[in-house]
PADREN-943728 format. One record per residue: x, z, y of N, C-alpha, C in turn. Coordinates in pm, whole numbers, padded with zeros to 5 digits, always signed. Example, Ala and Ser with C-alpha at 12.3 -4.5 7.8 and 13.67 -1.06 7.14 Angstrom:
2
+01319+00780-00569+01230+00780-00450+01320+00780-00330
+01285+00708-00225+01367+00714-00106+01290+00787+00003
# end
This chain:
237
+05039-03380-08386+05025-03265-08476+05010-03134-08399
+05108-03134-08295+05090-02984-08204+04923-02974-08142
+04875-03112-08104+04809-03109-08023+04694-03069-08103
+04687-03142-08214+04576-03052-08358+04539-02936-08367
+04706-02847-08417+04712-02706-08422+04679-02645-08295
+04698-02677-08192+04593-02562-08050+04518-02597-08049
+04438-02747-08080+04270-02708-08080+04205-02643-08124
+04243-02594-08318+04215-02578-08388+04232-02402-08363
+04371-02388-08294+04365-02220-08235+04252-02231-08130
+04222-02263-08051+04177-02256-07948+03986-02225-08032
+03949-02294-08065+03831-02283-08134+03836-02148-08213
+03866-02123-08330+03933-02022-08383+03893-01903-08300
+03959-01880-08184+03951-01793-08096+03821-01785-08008
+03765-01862-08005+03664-01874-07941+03567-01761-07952
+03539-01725-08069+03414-01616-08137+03463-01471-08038
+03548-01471-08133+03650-01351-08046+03655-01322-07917
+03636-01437-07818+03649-01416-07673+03488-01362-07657
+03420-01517-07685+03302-01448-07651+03209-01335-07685
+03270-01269-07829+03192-01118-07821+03252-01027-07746
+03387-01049-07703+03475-00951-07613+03381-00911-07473
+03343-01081-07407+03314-01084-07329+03176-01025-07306
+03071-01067-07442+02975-00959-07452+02907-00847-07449
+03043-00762-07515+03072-00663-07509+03098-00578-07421
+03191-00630-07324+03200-00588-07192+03069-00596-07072
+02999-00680-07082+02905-00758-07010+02808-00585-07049
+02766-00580-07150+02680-00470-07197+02735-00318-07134
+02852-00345-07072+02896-00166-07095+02864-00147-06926
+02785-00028-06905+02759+00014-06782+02895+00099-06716
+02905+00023-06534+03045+00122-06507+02985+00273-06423
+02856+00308-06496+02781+00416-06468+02808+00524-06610
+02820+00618-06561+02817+00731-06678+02772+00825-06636
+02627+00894-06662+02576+00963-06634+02628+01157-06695
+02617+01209-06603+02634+01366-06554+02637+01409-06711
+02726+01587-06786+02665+01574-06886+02659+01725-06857
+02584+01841-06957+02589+01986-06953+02691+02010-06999
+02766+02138-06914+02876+02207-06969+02855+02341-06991
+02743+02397-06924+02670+02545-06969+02569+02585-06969
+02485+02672-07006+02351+02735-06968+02352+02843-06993
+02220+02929-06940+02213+03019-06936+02066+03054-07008
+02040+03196-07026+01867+03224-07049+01798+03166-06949
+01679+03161-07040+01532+03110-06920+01428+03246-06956
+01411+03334-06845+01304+03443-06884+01177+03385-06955
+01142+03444-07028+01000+03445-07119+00890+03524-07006
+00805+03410-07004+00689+03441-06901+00573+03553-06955
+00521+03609-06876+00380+03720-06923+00276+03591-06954
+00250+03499-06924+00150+03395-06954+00209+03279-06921
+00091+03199-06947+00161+03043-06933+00224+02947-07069
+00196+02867-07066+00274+02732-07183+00260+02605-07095
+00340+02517-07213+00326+02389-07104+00515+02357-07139
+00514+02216-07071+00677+02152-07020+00643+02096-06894
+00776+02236-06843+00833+02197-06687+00860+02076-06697
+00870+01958-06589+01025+01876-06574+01068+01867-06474
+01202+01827-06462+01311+01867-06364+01434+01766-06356
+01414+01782-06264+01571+01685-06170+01676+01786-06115
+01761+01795-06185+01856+01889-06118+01951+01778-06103
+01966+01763-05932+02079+01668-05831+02212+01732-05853
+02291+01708-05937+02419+01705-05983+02493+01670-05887
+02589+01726-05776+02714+01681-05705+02871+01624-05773
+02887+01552-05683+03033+01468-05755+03130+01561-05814
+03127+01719-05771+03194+01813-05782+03109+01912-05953
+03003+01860-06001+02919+01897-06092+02851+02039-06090
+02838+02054-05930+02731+02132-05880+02624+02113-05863
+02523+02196-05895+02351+02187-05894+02354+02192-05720
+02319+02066-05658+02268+02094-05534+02096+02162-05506
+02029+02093-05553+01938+02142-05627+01804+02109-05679
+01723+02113-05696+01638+02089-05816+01503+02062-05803
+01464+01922-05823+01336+01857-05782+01209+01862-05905
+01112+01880-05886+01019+01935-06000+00952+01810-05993
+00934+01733-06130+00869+01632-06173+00736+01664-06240
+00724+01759-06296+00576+01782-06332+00607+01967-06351
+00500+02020-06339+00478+02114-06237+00368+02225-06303
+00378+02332-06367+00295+02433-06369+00341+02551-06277
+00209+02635-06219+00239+02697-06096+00319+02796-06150
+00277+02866-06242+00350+03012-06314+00480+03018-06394
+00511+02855-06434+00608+02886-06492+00719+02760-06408
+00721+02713-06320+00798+02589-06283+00929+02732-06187
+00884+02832-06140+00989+02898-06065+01046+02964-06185
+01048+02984-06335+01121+03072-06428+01230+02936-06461
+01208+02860-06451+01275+02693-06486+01403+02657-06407
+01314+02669-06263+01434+02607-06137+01512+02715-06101
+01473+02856-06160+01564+02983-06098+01726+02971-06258
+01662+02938-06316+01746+02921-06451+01852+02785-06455
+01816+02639-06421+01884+02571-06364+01941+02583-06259
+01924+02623-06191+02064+02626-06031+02153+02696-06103
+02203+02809-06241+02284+02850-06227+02378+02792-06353
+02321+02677-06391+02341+02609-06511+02547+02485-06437
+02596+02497-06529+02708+02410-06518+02688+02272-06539
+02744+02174-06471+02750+02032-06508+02900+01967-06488
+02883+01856-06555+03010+01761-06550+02963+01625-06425
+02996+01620-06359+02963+01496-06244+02913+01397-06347
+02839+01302-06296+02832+01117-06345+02939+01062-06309
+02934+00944-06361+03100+00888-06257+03040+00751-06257
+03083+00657-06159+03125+00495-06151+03247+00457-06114
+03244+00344-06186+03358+00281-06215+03478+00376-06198
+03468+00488-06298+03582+00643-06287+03560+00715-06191
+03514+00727-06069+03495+00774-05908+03356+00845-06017
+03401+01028-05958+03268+01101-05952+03154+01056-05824
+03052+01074-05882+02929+01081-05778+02863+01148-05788
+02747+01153-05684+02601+01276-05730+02493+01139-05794
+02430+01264-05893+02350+01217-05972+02217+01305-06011
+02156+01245-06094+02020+01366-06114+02052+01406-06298
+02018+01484-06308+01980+01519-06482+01873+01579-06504
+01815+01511-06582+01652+01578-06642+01636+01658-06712
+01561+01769-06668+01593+01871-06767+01407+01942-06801
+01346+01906-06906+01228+01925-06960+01221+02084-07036
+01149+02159-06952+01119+02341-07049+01017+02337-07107
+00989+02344-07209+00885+02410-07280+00866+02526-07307
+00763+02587-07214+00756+02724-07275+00593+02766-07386
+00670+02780-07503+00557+02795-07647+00513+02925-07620
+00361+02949-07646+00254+03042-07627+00301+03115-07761
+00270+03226-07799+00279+03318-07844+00142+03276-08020
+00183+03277-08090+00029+03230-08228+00118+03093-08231
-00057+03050-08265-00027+02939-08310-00021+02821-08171
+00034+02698-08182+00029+02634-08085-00031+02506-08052
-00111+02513-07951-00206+02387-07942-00194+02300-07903
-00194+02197-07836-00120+02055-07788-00083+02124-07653
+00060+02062-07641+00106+02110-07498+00048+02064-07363
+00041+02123-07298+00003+02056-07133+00136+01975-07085
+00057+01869-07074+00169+01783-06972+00140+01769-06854
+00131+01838-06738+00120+01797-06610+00173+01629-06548
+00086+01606-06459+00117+01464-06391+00248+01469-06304
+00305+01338-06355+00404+01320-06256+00434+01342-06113
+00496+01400-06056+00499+01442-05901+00572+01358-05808
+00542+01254-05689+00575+01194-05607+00692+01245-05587
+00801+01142-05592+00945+01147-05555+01017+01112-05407
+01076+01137-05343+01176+01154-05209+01196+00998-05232
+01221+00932-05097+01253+00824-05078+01411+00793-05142
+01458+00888-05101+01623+00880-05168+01614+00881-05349
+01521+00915-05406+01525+00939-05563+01465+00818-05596
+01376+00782-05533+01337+00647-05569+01413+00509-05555
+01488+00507-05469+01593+00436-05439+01740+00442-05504
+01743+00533-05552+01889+00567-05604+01895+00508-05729
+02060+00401-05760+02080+00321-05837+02056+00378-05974
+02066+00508-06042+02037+00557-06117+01915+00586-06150
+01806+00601-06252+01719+00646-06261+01678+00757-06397
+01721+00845-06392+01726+00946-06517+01597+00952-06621
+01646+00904-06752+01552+00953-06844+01396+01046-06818
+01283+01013-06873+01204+01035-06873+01095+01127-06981
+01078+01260-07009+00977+01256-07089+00868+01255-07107
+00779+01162-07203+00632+01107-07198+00552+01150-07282
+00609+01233-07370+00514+01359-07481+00620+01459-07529
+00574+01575-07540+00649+01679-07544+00574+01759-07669
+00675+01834-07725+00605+01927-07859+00651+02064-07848
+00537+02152-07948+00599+02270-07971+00659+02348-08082
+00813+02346-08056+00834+02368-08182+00736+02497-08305
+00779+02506-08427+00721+02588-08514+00819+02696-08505
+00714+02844-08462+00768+02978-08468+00761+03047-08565
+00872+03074-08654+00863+03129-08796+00813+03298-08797
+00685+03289-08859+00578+03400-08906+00702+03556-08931
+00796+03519-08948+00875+03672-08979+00955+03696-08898
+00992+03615-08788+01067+03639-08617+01040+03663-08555
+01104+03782-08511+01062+03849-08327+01179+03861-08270
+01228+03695-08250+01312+03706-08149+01218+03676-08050
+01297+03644-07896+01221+03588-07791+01394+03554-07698
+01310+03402-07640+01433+03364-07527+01438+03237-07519
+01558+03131-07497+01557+03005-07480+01648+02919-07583
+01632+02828-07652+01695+02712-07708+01706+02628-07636
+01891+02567-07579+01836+02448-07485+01975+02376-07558
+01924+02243-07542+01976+02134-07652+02033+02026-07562
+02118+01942-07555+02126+01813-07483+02122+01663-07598
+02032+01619-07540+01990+01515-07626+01995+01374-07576
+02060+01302-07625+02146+01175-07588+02010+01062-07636
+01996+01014-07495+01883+00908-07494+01879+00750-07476
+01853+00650-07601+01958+00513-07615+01833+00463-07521
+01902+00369-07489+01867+00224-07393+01784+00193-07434
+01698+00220-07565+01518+00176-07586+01471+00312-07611
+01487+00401-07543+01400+00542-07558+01420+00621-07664
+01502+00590-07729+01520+00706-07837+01606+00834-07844
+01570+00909-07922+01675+01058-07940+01787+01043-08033
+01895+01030-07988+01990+00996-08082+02067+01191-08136
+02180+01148-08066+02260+01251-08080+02161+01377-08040
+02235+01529-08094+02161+01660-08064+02294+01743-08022
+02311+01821-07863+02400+01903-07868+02369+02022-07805
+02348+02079-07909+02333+02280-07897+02368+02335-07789
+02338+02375-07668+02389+02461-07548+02349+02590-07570
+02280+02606-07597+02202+02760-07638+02143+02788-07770
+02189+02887-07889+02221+02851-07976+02084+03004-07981
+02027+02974-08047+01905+03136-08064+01812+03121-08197
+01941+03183-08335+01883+03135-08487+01764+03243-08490
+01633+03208-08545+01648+03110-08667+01560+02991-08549
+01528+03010-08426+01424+02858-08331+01527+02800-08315
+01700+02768-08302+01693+02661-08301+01729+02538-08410
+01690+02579-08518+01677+02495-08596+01532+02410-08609
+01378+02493-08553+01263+02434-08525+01289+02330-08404
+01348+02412-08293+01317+02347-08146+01415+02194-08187
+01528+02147-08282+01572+02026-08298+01511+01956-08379
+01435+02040-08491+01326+01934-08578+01204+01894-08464
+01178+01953-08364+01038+01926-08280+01082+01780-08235
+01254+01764-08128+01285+01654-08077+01250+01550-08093
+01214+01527-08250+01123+01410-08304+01023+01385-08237
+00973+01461-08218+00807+01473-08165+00767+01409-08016
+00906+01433-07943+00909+01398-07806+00939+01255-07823
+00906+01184-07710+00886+01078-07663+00936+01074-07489
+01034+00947-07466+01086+00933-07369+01128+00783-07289
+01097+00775-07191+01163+00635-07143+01288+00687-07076
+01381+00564-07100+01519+00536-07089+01549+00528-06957
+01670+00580-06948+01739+00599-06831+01757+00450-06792
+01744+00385-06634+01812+00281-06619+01914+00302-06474
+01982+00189-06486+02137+00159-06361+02062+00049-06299
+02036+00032-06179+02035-00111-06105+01959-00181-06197
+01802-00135-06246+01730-00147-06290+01716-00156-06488
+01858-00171-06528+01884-00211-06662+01912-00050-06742
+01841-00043-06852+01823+00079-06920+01957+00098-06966
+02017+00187-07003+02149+00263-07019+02110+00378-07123
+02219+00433-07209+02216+00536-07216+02232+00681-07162
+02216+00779-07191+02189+00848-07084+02161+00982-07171
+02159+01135-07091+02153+01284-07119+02026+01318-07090
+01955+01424-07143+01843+01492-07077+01872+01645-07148
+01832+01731-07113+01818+01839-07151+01732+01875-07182
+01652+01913-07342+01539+01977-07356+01592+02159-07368
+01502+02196-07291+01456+02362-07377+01336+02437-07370
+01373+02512-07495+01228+02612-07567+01221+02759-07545
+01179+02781-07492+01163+02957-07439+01021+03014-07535
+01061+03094-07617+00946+03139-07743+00922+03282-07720
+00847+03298-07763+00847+03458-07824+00771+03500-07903
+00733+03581-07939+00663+03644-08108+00517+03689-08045
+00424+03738-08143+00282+03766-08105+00307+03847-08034
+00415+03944-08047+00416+04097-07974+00527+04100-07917
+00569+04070-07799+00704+04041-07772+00746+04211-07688
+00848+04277-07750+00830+04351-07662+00908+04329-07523
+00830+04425-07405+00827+04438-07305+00975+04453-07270
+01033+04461-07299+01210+04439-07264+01271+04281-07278
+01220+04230-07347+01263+04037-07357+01156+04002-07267
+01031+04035-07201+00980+03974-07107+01036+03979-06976
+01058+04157-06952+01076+04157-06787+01247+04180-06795
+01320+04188-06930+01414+04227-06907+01474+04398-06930
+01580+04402-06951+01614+04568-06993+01576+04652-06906
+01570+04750-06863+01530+04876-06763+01635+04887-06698
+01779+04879-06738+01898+04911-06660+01948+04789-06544
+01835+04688-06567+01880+04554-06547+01778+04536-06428
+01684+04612-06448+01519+04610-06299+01609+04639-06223
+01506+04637-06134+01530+04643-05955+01409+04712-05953
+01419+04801-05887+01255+04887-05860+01289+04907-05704
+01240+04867-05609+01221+04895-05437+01152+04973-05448
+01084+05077-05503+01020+05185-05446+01029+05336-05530
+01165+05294-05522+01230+05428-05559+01293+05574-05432
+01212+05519-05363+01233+05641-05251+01148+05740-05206
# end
């Protein structure tokens, strides 16, 4: 009779073990880097398009610094001068911080109406980035959000957007909050398209950072170069 009743536990239990074990089997002991701050991104005199960017995250969640994945000439230095001063949270394995990369995609929207964005080609990566067990999220079409006809703001919306293990945009988290675009620049997110972060080749979930730097038909000349009290003029002598 005893010997009945533990088979009968033993089976029983069985389901239970093995989704445990499933379960576990699925969970990466990788956790990728996340944003803890940002800052403005200047609004360019010309130029549109999405930057992208690798900002090398230290175990300490310092920007060491910042590798350009696709590349416009005029606006990729308003991008990487704006990330180095941006905050991060380390990645970790198995609990132990490490350095890591985080992707961070700018769009900067032309002024009217907006025409399909430029995506520049991917840019040859460092032997160490190509090699490294991590491989950070990817974006593979980019949009521009819609600039509402009665706004003259100008500046940056930057969002962190949580990217599942088959490429999708799940979660949305606000870093830079600039009403009434960023309620457009999170309806655009749809629009984008991305491949998935992978660990030791297996896709993971994973962070990227999108942001939108806008401005109005007529932006004035103080949100482009900045306030007057705020210049630097060298030839004031």
């Amino acid at each position: 009779m005893w010997r009945f009743l533990l088979t009968v536990m033993v089976i029983a239990s069985t389901p239970t073990l093995t989704a445990q074990t499933d379960s576990e089997s699925n969970k990466s002991p990788f956790h990728p880097a996340e944003t803890i701050s940002v800052t403005d991104i200047t609004v360019p005199v010309a130029g549109n398009g999405t930057v992208v960017l690798n900002a090398v995250i230290s175990d300490k969640g310092e920007v060491q610094k910042v590798e350009v994945r696709r590349d416009i000439d005029v606006l990729t230095p308003l991008a990487v001068q704006a990330v180095r001063d941006w905050k991060f949270s380390p990645a970790t394995l198995d609990g132990k911080a490490v350095t890591s990369r985080m992707p961070v995609a700018v769009t900067f929207r032309p002024p009217g109406s907006a025409a399909p964005v430029p995506h520049p080609t991917l840019m040859p990566q460092s032997d160490a980035a190509i090699q490294a067990e991590f491989q950070p999220a990817e974006v593979t079409r980019a949009g521009f959000p819609r600039y509402p006809a009665t706004t003259v703001v100008a500046g940056a919306v930057v969002l962190e957007v949580t990217v599942t293990q088959k490429g999708e945009a799940e979660d949305i988290k606000v870093l830079r909050d600039l009403p009434p675009l960023t309620d457009e620049a999170k309806d655009v997110v749809g629009n984008f398209r991305f491949m998935a972060a992978t660990f030791n080749g297996r896709p993971i979930q994973s962070k990227i950072v999108l942001a939108f730097v806008s401005q109005p038909l007529a932006a004035p000349l103080s949100m482009i170069f900045g306030s007057t009290e705020s210049c630097h003029h060298p030839r004031g002598r």
